[in-house]
C-alpha positions in Angstrom: 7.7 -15.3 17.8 8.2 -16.5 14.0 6.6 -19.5 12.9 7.8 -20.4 9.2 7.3 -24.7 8.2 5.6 -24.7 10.9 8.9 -23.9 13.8 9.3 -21.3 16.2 11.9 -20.0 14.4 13.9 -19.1 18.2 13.7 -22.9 19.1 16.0 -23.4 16.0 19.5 -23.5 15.9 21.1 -20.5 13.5 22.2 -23.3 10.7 18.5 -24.4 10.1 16.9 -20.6 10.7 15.4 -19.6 6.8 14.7 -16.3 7.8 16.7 -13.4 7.5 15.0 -9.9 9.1 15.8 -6.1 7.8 14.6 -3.4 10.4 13.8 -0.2 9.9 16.8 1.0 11.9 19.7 -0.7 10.1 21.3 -1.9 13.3 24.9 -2.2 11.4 28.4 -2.2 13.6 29.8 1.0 13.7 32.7 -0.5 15.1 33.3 -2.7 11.7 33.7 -1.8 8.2 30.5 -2.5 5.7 32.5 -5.7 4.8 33.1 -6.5 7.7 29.3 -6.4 8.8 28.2 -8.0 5.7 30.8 -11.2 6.9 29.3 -10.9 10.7 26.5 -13.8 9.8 29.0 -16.1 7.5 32.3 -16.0 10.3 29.7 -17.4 12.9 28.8 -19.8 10.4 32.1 -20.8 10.1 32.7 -20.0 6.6 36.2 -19.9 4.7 37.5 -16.4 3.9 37.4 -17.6 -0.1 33.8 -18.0 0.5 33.4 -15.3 2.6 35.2 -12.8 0.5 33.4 -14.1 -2.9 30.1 -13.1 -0.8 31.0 -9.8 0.4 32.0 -9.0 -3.7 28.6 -10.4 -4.9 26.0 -8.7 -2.2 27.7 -5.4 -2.8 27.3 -5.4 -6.6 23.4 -6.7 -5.8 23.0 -3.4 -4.3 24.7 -1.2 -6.6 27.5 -0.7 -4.0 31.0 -1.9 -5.4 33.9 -0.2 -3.8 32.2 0.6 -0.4 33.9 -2.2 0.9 36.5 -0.4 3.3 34.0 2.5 4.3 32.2 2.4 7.7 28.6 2.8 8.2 28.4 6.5 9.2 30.3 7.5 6.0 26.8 6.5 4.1 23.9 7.9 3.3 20.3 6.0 4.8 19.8 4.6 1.7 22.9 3.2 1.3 22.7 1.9 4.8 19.8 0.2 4.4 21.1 -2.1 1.3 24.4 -2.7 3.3 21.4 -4.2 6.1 19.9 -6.1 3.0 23.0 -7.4 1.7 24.2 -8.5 5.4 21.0 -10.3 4.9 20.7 -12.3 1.6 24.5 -13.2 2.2 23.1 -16.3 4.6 21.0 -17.1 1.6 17.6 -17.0 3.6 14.3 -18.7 2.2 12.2 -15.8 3.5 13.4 -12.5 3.9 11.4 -10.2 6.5 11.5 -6.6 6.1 9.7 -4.5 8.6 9.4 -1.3 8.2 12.9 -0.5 6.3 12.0 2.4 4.7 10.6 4.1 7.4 13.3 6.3 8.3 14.3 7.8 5.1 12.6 11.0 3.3 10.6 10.5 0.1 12.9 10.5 -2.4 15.2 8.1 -1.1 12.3 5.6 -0.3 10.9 5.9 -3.8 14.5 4.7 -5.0 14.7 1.8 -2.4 11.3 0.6 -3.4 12.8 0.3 -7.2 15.8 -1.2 -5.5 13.5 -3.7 -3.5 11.7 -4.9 -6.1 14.9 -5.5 -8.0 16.3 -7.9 -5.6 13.2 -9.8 -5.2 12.9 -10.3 -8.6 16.6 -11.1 -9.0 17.2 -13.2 -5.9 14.0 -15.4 -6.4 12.8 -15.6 -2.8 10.1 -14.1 -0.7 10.2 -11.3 0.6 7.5 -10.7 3.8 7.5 -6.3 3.6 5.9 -5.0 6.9 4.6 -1.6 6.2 1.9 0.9 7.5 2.5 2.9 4.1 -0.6 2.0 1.7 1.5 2.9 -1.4 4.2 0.8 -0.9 1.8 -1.8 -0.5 0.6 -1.2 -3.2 3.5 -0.7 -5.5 5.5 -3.4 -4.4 3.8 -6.7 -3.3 2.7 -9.2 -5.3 0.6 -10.2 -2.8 -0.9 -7.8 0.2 -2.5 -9.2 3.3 -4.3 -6.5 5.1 -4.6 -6.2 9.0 -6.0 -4.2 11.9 -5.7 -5.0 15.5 -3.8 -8.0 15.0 -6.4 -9.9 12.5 -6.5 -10.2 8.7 -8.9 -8.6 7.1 -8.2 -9.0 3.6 -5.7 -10.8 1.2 -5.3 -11.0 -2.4 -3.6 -9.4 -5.6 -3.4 -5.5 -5.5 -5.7 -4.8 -7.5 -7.7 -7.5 -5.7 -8.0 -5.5 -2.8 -8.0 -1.9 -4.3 -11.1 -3.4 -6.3 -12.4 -5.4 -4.2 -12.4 -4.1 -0.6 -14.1 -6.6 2.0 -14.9 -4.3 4.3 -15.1 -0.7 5.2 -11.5 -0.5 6.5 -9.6 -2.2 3.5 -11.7 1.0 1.5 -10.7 3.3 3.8 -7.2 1.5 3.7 -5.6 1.5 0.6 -6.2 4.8 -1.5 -5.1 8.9 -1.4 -6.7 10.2 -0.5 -9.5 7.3 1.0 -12.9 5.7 -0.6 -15.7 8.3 0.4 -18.3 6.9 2.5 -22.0 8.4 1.7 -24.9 6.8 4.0 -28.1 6.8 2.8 -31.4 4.0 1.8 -31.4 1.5 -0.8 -35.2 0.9 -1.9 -36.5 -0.4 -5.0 -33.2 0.0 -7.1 -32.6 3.9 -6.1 -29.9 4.8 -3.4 -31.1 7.9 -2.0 -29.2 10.1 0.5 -30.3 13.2 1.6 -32.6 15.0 -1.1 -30.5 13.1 -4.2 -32.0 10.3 -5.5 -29.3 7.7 -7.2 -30.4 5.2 -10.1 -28.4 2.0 -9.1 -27.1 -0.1 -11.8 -28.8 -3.0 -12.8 -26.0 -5.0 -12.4 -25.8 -4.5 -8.8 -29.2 -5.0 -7.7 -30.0 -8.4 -7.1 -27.2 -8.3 -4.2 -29.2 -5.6 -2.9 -32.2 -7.1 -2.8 -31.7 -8.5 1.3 -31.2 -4.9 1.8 -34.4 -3.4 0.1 -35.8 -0.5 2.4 -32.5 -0.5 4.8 -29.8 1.5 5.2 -26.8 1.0 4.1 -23.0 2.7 3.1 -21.6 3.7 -0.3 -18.5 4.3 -1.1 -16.6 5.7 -3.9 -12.6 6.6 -4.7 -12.2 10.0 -5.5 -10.6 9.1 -8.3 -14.2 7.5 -10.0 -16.1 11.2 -10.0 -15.6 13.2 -13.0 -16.1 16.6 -14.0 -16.7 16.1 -17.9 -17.2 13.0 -20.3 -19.0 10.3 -21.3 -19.9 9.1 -17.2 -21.7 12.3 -17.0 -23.9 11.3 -19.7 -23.9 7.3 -18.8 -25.1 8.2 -15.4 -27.1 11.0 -15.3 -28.8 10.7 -11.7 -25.2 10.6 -10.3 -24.5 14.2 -11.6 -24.4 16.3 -8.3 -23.3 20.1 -6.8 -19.8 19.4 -5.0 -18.7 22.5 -2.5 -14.9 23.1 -2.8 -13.3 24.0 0.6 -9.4 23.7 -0.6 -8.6 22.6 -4.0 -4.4 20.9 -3.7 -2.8 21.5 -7.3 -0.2 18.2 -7.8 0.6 18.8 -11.1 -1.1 16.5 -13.7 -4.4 16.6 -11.3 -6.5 18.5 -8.9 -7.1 16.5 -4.9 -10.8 18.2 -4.4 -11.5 18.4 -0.4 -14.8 19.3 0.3 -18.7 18.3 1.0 -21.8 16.4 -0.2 -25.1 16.1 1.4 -23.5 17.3 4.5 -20.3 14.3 4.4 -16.8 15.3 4.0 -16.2 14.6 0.5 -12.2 14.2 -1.5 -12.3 13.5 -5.5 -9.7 13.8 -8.2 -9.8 15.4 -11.4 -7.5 16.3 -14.7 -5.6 19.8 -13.3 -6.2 20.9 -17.1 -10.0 21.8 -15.6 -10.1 24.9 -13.1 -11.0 24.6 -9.6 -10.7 26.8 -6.6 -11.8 26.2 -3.1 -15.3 28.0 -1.6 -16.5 26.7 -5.4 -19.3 24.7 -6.6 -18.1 22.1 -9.6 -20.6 20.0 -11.0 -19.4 16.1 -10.7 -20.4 12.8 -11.5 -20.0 9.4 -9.5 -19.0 6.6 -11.7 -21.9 4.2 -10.7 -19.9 1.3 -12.4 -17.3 1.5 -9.9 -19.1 2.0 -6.5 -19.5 -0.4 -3.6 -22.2 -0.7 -1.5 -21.8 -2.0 2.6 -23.5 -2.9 5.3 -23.6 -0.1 8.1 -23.7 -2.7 11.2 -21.0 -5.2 9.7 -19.1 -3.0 7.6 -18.5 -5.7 5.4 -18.9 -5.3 1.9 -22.4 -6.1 0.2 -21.6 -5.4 -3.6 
């Protein structure tokens, strides 16, 4: 059940209901023409055909689909399907609009244009919008505020970059990021992590938290995209300079994804695709130290 002010929104009768839902199957009327299922919500409402007709005209320019009036759903594409299941929505003028999963069923392309599309409307129709969505990356790119869950309980909520900054735990790391935060156990003791035979200099600014945790074990993590391969980090953090084994190197253009192993842990970083890399190679990398994390291995909750 929904629960918005506070009501079960099902115990309310359809005048009062503020929430309109989007699903990732559009569930439009075959039967009916795409103004005809845009009108569906407002002709139970009662509404005059003036009013009726002046909504139809102004949801379809919203979503960039003047002139689609007459058509029926199956003439459209699943992008275009999915706005006719938005604008059938924001017709009844909801408070809070629910999206779950409505991107889910098209390929990549056409998601990446909806999600421009998305944040469009929000911004033009001035209410909130509650996006359900197992894809990280829309997360990320869309909300303006992410609330992170698994197994029914929030683990996490704040700004994007909040979370991406900030993880609380070991699963909002692992969450949000492509590829994920690396995870490298090891012992903190006396301000040096050490894990396996490498010996890490921790950052001053980071050791007074750590300090509970002096001659324990305990996680780090690390994006892949905080190891580098030349510059000034190298020479910043010298103890952080380490031998990383390539087992596939994935070429995307502007950058290199690096899959591979350290101290015996699988291993991902990202580096500039102007460098050379090749799988079954050693490259010589350097974490970051400014930008790692450190957790607890029982809790998993973040430390630092």
């Amino acid at each position: 059940n929904i629960i918005f002010d506070g009501k079960n929104i099902n115990n309310l009768p359809p005048n009062r209901r503020q929430l309109n839902t989007v699903f990732q199957k559009y569930a439009l009327f075959s039967h009916m023409s795409i103004a005809e299922n845009i009108a569906f919500g407002l002709k139970i409402k009662g509404k005059s055909k003036g009013y009726i007709r002046d909504k139809i005209h102004y949801a379809l320019k919203l979503v960039n689909l003047e002139g689609y009036g007459d058509r029926t759903p199956d003439s459209l594409s699943g992008g275009q399907q999915q706005r006719i299941a938005i604008a059938r929505a924001i017709v009844n003028e909801p408070k809070v609009l629910l999206l779950d999963e409505p991107l889910g069923a098209l390929d990549l392309k056409l998601r990446q244009d909806m999600q421009y599309e998305l944040i469009r409307l929000k911004n033009e129709l001035g209410i909130t919008f509650v996006y359900v969505t197992h894809d990280q990356e829309e997360a990320l790119t869309m909300s303006d505020t992410i609330v992170v869950m698994n197994q029914g309980y929030i683990q996490q909520i704040g700004t994007p970059k909040e979370i991406y900054n900030n993880p609380a735990n070991m699963f909002v790391a692992g969450f949000l990021g492509a590829p994920a935060t690396n995870f490298i156990h090891g012992t903190y003791a006396d301000g040096i992590f050490t894990a396996g035979d490498h010996k890490i200099q921790v950052p001053d600014m980071f050791q007074d938290k750590m300090t509970a945790y002096n001659g324990k074990k305990v996680i780090m993590g690390i994006r892949p995209e905080d190891m580098h391969a030349e510059g000034i980090v190298a020479q910043t953090y010298p103890s952080a300079r380490f031998t990383f084994h390539i087992d596939v190197a994935e070429l995307l253009g502007h950058e290199y994804i690096l899959h591979g192993t350290y101290n015996g842990e699988s291993m991902s970083a990202k580096i500039a695709s102007r460098l050379e890399a090749k799988g079954h190679e050693d490259l010589d990398l350097t974490m970051d130290l400014s930008k790692i994390h450190f957790f607890d291995p029982e809790t998993e909750n973040r430390i630092v």
